[in-house]
C-alpha positions in Angstrom: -16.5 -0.5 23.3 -12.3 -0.7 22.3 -10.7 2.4 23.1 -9.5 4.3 19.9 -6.1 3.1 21.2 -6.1 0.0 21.3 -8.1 -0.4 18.2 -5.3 0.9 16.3 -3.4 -1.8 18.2 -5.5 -4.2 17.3 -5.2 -3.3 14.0 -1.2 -3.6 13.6 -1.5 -7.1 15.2 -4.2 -8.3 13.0 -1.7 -6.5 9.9 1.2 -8.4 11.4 -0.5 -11.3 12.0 -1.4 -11.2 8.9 2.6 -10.6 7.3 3.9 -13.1 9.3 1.4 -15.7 8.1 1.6 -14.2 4.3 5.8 -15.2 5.0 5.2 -18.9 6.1 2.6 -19.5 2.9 5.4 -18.0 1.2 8.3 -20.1 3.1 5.6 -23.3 2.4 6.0 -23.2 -1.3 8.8 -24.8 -3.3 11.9 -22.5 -3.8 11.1 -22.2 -7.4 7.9 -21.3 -6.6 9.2 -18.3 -3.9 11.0 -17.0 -6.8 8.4 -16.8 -9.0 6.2 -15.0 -6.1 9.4 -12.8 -5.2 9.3 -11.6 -8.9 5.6 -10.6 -9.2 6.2 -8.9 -6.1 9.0 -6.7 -7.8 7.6 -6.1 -10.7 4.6 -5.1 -9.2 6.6 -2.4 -7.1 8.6 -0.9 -9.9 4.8 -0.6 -11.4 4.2 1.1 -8.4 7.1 3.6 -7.8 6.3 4.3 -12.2 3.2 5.5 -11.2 4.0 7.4 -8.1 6.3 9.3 -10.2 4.3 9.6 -13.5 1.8 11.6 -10.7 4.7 13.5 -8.9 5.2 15.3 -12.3 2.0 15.6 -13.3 1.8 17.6 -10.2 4.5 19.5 -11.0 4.0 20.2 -14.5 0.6 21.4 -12.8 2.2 24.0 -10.8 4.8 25.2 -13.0 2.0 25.8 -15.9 0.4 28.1 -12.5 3.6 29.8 -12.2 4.5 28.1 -8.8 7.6 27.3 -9.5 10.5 28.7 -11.8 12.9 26.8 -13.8 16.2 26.3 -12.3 19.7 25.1 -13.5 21.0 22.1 -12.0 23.7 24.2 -10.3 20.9 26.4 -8.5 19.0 23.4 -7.5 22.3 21.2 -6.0 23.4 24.7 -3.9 19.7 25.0 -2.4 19.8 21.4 -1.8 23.3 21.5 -0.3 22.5 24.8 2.1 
């Protein structure tokens, strides 16, 4: 039996084995090719970040309908950011 430990070792090796042979496919292909791949992978991160933040304020739009949270001017929010 692997320790918990080390399985979670394990695990990052076998992830960064992984990369690191993803990045030499990657380096394999034509440079046209590596652009193409480098654009898919952008595109598919802004999709990404749109729906992290499309669920960030549906959360909040969830808590502010409960009466969690208060609306604030933009003045209010920068000094509580600021302090």
């Amino acid at each position: 039996m692997i320790p918990v430990g080390s399985r979670e070792k394990m695990g990052w090796l076998l992830s960064m084995t992984s990369f690191a042979q993803t990045l030499d496919v990657i380096e394999s292909l034509p440079v046209d090719e590596q652009e193409d791949v480098l654009e898919v992978l952008q595109r598919r991160l802004a999709e990404h970040r749109r729906a992290e933040l499309v669920a960030t304020v549906k959360q909040s739009r969830k808590e502010f309908t409960a009466g969690k949270c208060k609306p604030a001017s933009v003045a209010t929010i920068m000094r509580r950011v600021k302090a």
